[in-house]
GUKE-172114 format. One record per residue (C-alpha): x, y, z. Coordinates in steps of 0.001 Angstrom, whole numbers, padded with zeros to 6 digits, always signed. Layout:
XYZ...
This chain:
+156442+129159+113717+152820+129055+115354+152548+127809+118657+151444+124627+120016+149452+124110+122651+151171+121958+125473+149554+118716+124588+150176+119351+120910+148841+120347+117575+147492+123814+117240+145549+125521+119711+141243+126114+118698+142156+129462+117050+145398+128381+114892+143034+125877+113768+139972+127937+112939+142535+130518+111310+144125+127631+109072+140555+126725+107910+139789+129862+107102+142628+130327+104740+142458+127242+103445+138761+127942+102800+139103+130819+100314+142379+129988+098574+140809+130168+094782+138828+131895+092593+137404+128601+091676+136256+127616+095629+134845+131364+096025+132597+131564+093189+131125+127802+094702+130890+129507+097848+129481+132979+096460+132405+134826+098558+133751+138064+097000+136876+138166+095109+140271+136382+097054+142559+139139+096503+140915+141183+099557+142040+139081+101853+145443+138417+100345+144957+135114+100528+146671+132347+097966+148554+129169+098039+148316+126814+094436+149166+123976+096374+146166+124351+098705+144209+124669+095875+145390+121645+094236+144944+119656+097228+141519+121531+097627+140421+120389+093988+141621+116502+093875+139034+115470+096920+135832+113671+095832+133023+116177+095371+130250+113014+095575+128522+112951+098110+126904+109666+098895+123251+109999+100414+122565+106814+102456+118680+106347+102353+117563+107576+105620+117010+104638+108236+113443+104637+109036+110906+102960+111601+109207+099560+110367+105687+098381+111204+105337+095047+111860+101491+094187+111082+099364+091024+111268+096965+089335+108538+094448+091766+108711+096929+094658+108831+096548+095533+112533+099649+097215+114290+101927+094196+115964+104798+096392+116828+107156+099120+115456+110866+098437+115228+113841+100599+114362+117094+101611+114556+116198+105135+114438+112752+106260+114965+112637+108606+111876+109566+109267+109847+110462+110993+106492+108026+113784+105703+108100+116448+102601+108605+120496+103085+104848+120702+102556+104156+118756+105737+106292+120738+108261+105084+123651+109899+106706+126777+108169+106704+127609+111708+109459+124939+112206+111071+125850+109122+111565+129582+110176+112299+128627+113588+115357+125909+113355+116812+128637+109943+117016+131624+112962+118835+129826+115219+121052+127729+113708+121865+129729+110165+119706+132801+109980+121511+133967+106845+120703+130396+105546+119042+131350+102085+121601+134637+101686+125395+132792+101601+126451+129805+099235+127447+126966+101114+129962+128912+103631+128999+132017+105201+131445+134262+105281+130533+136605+107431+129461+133819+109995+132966+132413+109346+134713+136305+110427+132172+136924+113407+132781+133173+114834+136754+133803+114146+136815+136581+115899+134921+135735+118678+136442+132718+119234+139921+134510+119098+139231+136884+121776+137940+134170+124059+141154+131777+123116+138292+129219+122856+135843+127600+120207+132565+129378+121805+130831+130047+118507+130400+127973+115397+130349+128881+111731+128902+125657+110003+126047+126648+107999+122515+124323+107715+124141+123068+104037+127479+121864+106272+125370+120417+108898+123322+118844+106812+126417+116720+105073+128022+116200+108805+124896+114362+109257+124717+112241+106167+128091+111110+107402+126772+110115+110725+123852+108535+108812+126519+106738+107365+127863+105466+110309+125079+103455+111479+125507+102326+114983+129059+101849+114674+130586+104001+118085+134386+104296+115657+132351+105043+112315+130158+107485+114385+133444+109460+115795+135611+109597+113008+131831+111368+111235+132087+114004+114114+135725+114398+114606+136362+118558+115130+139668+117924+112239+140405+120725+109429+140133+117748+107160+136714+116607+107815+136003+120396+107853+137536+120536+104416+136268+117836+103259+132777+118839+104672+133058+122265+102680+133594+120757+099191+130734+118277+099640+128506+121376+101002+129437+123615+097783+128113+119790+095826+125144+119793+097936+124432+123365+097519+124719+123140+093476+122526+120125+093187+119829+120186+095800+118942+124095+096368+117602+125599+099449+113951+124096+099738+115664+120494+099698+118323+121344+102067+116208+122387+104428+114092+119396+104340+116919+116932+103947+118211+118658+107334+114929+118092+108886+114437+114738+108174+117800+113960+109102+118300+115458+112177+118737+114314+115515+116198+115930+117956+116830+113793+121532+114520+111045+122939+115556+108367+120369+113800+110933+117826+115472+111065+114248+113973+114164+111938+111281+116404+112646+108212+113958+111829+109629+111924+114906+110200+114790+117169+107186+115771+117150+105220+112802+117571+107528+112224+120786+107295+115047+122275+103433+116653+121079+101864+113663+119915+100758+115203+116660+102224+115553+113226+105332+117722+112154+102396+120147+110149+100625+121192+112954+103309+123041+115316+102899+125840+117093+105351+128801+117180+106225+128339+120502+106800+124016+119736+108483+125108+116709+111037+126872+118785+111184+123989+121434+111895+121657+119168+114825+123784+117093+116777+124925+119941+116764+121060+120850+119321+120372+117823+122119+122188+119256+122480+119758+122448+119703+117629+122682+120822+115990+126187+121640+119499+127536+118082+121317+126299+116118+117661+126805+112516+118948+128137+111797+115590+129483+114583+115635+132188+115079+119040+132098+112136+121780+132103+114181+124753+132808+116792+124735+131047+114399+123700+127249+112496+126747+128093+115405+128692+128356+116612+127483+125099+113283+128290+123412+112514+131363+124899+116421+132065+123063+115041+130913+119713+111974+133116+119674+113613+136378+120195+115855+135171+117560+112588+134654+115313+111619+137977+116312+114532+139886+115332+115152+137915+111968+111302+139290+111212+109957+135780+111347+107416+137071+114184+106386+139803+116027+108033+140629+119194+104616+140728+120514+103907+137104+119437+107323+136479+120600+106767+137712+124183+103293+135446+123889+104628+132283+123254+107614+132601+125878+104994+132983+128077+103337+129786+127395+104138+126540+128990+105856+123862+127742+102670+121936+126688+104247+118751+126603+102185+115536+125642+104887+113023+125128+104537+110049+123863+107479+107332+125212+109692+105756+122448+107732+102481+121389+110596+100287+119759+111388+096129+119376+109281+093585+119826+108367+093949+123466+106336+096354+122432+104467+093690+120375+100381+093486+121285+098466+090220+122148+101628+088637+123009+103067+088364+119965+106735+089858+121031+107879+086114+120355+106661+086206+116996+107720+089471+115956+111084+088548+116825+110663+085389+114740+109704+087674+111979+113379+089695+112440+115032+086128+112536+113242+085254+109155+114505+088281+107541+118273+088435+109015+118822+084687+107635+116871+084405+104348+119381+084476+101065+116076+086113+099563+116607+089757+101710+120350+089701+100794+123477+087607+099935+124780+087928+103334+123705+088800+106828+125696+092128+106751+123214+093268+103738+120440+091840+105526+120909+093497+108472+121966+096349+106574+118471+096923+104863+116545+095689+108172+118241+098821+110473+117898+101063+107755+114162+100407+107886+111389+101978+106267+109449+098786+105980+105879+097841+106289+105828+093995+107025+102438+092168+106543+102969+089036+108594+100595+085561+108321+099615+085695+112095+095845+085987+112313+095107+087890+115267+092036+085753+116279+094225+082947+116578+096723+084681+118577+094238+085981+120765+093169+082280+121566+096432+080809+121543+097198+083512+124313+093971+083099+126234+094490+079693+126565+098017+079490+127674+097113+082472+130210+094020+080148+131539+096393+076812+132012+099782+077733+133175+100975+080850+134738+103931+082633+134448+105185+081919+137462+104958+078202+137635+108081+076264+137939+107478+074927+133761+106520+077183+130869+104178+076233+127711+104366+076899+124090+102167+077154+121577+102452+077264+117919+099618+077195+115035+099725+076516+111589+097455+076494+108475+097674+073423+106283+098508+073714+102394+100030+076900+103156+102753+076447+106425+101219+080003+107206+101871+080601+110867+098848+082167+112544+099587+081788+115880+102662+081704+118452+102886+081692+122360+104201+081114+125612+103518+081430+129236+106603+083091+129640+106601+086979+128829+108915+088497+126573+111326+090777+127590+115074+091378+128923+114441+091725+133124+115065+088120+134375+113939+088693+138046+110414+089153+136868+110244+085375+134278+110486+087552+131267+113233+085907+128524+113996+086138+124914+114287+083017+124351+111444+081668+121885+110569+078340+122971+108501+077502+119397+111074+077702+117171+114775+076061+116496+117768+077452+117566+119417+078692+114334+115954+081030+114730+116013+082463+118192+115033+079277+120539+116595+076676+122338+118123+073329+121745+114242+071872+121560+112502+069210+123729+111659+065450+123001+108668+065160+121711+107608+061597+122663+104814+059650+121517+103921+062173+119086+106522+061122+116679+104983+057748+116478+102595+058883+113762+105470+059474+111831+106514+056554+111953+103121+054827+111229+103124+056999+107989+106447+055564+106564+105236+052376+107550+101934+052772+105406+103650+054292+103008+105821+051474+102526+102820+049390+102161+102983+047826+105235+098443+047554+106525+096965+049368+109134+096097+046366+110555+099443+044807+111059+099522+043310+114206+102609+042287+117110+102623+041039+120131+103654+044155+122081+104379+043194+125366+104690+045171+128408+108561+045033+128542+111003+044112+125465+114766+044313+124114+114956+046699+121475+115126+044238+117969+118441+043867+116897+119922+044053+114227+117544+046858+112607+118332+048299+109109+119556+051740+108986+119957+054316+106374+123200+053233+103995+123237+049704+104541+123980+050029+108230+123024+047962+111449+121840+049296+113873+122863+046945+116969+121658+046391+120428+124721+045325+121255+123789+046872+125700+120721+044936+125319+118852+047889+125977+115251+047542+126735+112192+049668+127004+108531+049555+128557+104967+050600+128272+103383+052605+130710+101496+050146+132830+102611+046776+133488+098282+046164+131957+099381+047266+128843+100239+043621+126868+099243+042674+123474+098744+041615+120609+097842+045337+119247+096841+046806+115858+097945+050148+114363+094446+051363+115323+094649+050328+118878+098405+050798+119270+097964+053780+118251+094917+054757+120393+096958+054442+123796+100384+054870+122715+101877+051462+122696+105793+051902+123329+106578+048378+122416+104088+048310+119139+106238+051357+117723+109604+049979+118343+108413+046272+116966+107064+048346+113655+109922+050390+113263+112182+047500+113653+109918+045442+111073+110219+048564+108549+113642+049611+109386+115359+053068+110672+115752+054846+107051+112058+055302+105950+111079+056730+109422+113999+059200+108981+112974+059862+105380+109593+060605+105927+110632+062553+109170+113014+064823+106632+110329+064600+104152+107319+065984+106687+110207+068686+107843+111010+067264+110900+114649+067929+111908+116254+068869+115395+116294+071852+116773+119915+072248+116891+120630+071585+113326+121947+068053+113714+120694+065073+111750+117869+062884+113237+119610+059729+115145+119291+056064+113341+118286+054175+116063+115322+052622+116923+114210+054998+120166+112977+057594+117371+110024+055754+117491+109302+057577+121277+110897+060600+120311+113855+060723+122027+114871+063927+119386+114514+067401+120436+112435+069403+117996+110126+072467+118697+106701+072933+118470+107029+074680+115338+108207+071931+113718+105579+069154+114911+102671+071738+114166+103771+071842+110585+104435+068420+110397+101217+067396+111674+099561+069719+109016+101095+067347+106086+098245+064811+107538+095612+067786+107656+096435+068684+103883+096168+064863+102891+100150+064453+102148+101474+067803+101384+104145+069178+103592+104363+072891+103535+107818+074931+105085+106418+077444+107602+106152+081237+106218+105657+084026+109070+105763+086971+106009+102851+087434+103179+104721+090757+101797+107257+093661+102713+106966+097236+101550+109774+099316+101327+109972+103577+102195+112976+105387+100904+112438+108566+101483+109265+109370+099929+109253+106285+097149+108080+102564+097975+108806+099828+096147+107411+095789+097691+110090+093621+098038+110278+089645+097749+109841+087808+100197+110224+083821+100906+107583+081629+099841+106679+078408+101403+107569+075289+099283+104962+072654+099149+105600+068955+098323+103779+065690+098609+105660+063976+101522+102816+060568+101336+100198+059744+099374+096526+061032+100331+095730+057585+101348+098193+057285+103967+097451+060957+105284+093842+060341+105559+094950+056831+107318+097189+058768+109757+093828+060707+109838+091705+057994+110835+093712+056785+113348+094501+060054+115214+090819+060806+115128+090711+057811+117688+093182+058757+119893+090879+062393+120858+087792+060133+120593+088799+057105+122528+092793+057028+123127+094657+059253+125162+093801+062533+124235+090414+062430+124688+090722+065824+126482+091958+067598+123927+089090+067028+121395+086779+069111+120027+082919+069001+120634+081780+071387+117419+084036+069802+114906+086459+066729+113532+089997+067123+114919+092506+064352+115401+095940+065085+117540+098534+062731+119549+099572+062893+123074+103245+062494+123932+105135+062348+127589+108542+061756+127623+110805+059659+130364+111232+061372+133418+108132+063533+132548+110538+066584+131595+108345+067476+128831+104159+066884+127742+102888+067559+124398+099624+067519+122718+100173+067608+118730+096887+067543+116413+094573+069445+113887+091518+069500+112243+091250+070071+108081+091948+073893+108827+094520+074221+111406+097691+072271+112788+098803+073027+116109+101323+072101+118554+101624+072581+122599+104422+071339+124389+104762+072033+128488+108441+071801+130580+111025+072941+131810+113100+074947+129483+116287+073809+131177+115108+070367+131281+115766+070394+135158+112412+069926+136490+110474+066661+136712+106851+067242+136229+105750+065178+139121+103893+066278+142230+103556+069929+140435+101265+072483+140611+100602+074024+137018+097927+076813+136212+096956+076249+139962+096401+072833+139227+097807+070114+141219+099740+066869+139406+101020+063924+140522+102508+062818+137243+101791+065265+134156+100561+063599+131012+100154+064672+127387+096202+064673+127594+095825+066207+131082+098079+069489+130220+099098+069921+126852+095294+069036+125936+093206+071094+127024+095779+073898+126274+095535+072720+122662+091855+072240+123045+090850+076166+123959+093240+077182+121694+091730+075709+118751+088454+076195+119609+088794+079939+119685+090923+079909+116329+088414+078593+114217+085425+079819+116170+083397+081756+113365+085146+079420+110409+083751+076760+108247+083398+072745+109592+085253+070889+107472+085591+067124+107776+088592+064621+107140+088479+061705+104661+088296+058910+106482+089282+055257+105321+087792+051873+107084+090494+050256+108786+088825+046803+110365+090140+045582+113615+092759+043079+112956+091534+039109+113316+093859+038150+116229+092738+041373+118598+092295+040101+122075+088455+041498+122620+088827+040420+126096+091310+043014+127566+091152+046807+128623+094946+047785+128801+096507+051504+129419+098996+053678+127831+102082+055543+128325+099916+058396+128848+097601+057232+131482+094415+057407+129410+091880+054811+128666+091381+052212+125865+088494+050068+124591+087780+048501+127629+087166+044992+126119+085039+042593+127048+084333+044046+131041+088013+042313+132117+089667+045853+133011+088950+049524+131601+092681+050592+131459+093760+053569+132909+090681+055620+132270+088100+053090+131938+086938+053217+128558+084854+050888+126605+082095+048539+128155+084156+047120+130967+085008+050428+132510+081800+052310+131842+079774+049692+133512+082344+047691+135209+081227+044456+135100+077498+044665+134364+078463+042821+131179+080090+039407+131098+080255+039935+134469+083813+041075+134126+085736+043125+136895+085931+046584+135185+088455+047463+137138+088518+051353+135132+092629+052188+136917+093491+054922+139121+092537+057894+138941+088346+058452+138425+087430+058343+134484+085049+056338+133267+085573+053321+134973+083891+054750+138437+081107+055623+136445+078424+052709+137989+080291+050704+140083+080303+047100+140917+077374+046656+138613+076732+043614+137349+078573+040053+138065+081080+041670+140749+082371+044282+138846+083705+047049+141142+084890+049860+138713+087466+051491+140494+088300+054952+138578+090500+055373+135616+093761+058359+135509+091910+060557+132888+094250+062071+130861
């Protein structure tokens, strides 16, 4: 009987005995292994053999797992991602310094023995029996080489990984038979490059290409003897002989593999002694991996990008496969963002709120008629260390695709609602009585033949108590009449609002279904900017809704083929007619002109946009576009904690935050420096004539604070506006009195018949 060790099973020389006997057991296993004939080592056992014979001689090559560029429109560099940084590179393109150096130390005899080497096998037996320990290996670069594929294999997976690298005589076995496979099939030359490519070489460095961009900055076919050496004694431990952490002890190991080049007859002993001498002549370059590497601050994007590809059905049936083919790598990914846009989107967010304010913006751009995202921000940086205001989170986008639960969007839903309206034939003229304070209607038809009932008598309010009808669409529109919306969308019931929201691709951002009940009007459903800049683009491309794309096409690396893979196209579909776009249009172009987002407009070209605020002032938005971009900004509190009243934002103080005074601008800059450089194109307008029963005589406010008409010189509204509060008073002799807060109503004061002009919020 052998002996056991204490703790059990056979001690490190039983074992290495008992795989060398069961190593040579048949003619059959020698001539695989090119070992001379069995009977001289007396060595037999048919059952061994058998056993030997029935395990699977296939061995399954995983495609290496790669890095994968993640590139913009114009093919610029956004960031590299991988789950091992390998680089797969031919024979050709390694130095044959490299290829000399890691065959002396690890398996100098490498192109003399089959896939054992027997005489490797003897010295390391008895070696290791003299010392009672394992000191000295036998595997051979053909058995590394398949331990590796195994690991390969593995992935990530810590179990997978250990039962790969388990020190067993049946991995060892099984090892052997898949070497003498390997060894029949491939030949040397491909070995030796499959082992290079495959390898692990420290610093988050997978194969040779990778090592030696890491640690020389330059290719794989330009080493040096003495980085050759460096980089091949690195394989045996690469935490022990690490020349990052550990100078010393790397040389050390080098200096070992160059005498070992020198007595195989790779090199002199002369060039040997040389390049021990020389330093290290490290130039490393730090692993550069995920999407906080991403430039221009596109990390946020980039990891919208992964999110795309981990949940499209078009990448794989399930998210296993997906993920599967997304760590293995190897991809080139060409994305839609134009880096012009990004650049502005950035800029502008970086010149209105900073990243330490107590709210955050986002930012999101889209390109009509295609849902091609160009551009995606926020104020707060992306990244993993919480102390300093960096976060994952990407406040653009819905949940199911990295974000949060979404934010109210307020008055910039109520476009939405004045397209299903139109739609349904109802006239931009259509007039109510909007007062200042109201009931919600009840009943009001929902979708399925439902009720909706006030049954609380709940009740809701403009802005200021100045802001009393009768109103238009045009007008209602213009300063974001509460009590217009919720009469219209009471008059055209609950279910075409919703439709045309689902149709226009609005849904929340936590996957539920849009609420029937009147209050949609003011947005009172959490959505992300995402989602209202490519809704909002539907008006820019005259009806047609387009689902958002991030990816224009993928390339695939497998080793040293490529092949382009699908990838998801957006769907188009006419959501309204172009007559009730270019309405939407028309009015919207009022609301930057003379509404409440007259800070947000452009001066070079047409643009139309909605401001929206919503109760409490927890979140602002600014939502509009011109004919060649959509885009949305929305500015809060993330954790919907913070009021944004008496608030200092981009150094900028507030005593109540409003759609046109933050979002605006924000959305103004941005734009401006997207489509700097690109054509002027211009909307298609309809005439929609003031309704008959408009009350000429009255300048009313908004929920946003921003200025109407002005009327007939009675009061400018918030912001002064029209006649009254531009000269207030000087005609009709009305009072012009322009609000609170210095817009156009303080701009000649008390001219005229008594008018004294006091200044308008501007917003």
């Amino acid at each position: 009987m052998p002996k056991k060790r204490s703790g059990g099973g056979l001690s490190p020389t039983q074992q290495a005995a008992k795989f060398l006997g069961v190593s040579v057991l048949s003619g059959a296993v020698l001539a695989g292994i090119a070992l001379p004939a069995v009977g001289a080592l007396g060595l037999a056992a048919k059952g061994s053999v058998e056993s030997f014979d029935a395990l699977p001689a296939n061995l399954k090559t995983p495609p290496l797992s790669q890095r994968t560029s993640i590139l913009d429109a114009e093919g610029g560099t956004i960031a590299t991602v991988y789950s091992r940084d390998r680089t797969v590179v031919p024979l050709k393109e390694i130095s044959p310094y490299m290829q000399k150096a890691i065959v002396a130390i690890e398996d100098s005899r490498f192109y003399e023995h089959g896939a054992v080497d027997l005489k490797g096998v003897l010295r390391a037996l008895n070696k290791n029996a003299r010392s009672g320990e394992v000191s000295e290996g036998a595997s051979t670069l053909t058995q590394q080489y398949v331990k590796n594929v195994f690991v390969e294999e593995a992935g990530d997976d810590p179990t997978k990984v250990a039962q790969a690298t388990q020190q067993t005589i049946g991995r060892k076995i099984r090892e052997l038979k898949l070497a003498i496979q390997v060894e029949e099939e491939l030949g040397k030359k491909k070995i030796l490059e499959n082992y290079l490519n495959i390898t692990f070489f420290g610093q988050q460095a997978y194969g040779v290409e990778a090592a030696s961009q890491r640690y020389f900055s330059k290719s794989a076919k330009d080493l040096e003897v003495q980085e050759a050496a460096l980089l091949a004694g690195i394989v045996q431990s690469p935490s022990r002989y690490d020349p990052v952490n550990d100078e010393a002890e790397a040389t050390k190991r080098r200096n070992v593999v160059l005498q070992r080049m020198a007595e195989v007859g790779d090199i002199s002993q002369a060039e040997a002694d040389k390049a021990k001498a020389a330093p290290l002549g490290l130039k490393v370059s730090r692993p550069k991996n995920g999407c906080i590497t991403a430039v221009k601050g596109a990390g946020f994007f980039c990891d919208y990008v992964r999110e795309v590809f981990l949940s499209d059905p078009v990448f794989g049936k399930t998210k296993e496969d997906r993920a599967k083919i997304w760590n293995q790598g190897g991809l080139t990914i060409r994305t839609t963002l134009d880096p012009q846009a990004q650049e502005s989107v950035q800029q502008s967010i970086k010149d209105h709120v900073y990243t330490s304010d107590e709210v955050a913006t986002a930012a999101t751009i889209v390109e009509p008629g295609t849902g091609k995202i160009v551009g995606m921000g926020q104020s707060r940086p992306y990244g993993v260390d919480i102390k300093q205001g960096e976060t994952t989170l990407n406040l653009s986008v819905d949940n199911d695709m990295g974000g949060g639960a979404g934010y109210q969007p307020g008055s910039t839903f109520k476009p939405i609602v004045a397209a299903a309206a139109l739609e349904g034939g109802t006239p931009p003229t259509q007039s109510y009585s909007s007062p200042y304070e109201m009931e919600y209607p009840s009943p009001v038809a929902a979708c399925g033949g439902k009720n909706w009932v006030n049954n609380e008598g709940a009740k809701l309010a403009n802005e200021n108590e100045t802001e009393v009808g009768p109103y238009d669409m045009k007008e209602a529109t213009a300063l974001s009449v509460n009590t217009y919306y919720v009469q219209l969308i009471s008059d055209i019931g609950i279910c075409p609002v919703t439709q045309m929201a689902d149709k226009m691709g609005v849904e929340r951002a936590n996957g539920n279904k849009l609420e029937q009940t009147p209050s949609i009007a003011l947005g009172v459903t959490e959505v992300s900017p995402l989602t209202m800049a490519s809704a909002y683009a539907t008006f820019a491309s005259r009806g047609m809704y387009c689902t958002p794309v991030a990816i224009e096409s993928i390339t695939q690396r497998i080793g040293n083929k490529s092949k382009s893979l699908e990838v998801p196209k957006s769907t188009c579909s006419r959501a309204m007619s172009e007559t009730t776009a270019d309405s939407i249009s028309t009015l919207l172009k009022g609301v930057v002109e003379d509404g409440t987002g007259t800070e947000a407009g452009l001066d070079s070209r047409p643009s139309a946009g909605k401001t929206g605020t919503t109760d409490e002032r927890f979140a602002a938005w600014f939502v509009g576009y011109t004919p060649n971009l959509a885009g949305a900004v929305w500015v809060g509190d993330p954790k919907h904690e913070r009021k944004m009243v008496d608030i200092t934002i981009g150094g900028v103080p507030h005593a109540k935050v409003f759609g046109g005074a933050v979002p605006g601008p924000i959305w103004r800059d941005m734009m401006s420096g997207a489509l700097e450089g690109k054509p002027v194109d211009q909307f298609n307008l309809v005439d929609i004539p003031d309704s008959a029963d408009k009350d000429k005589d009255k300048g009313r406010g908004n929920d946003d604070g921003n200025r109407d008409d002005g009327g007939n010189g009675d009061d400018g509204g918030d912001e002064g506006g029209g006649p009254g509060g531009v000269i207030g008073g000087l005609i009709d002799g009305g009072t012009g009195n322009g609000g609170n807060d210095g817009g156009w109503g303080n701009f000649i004061q008390g001219q005229g018949n008594g008018g004294n002009g006091i200044g308008g919020r501007r917003d």
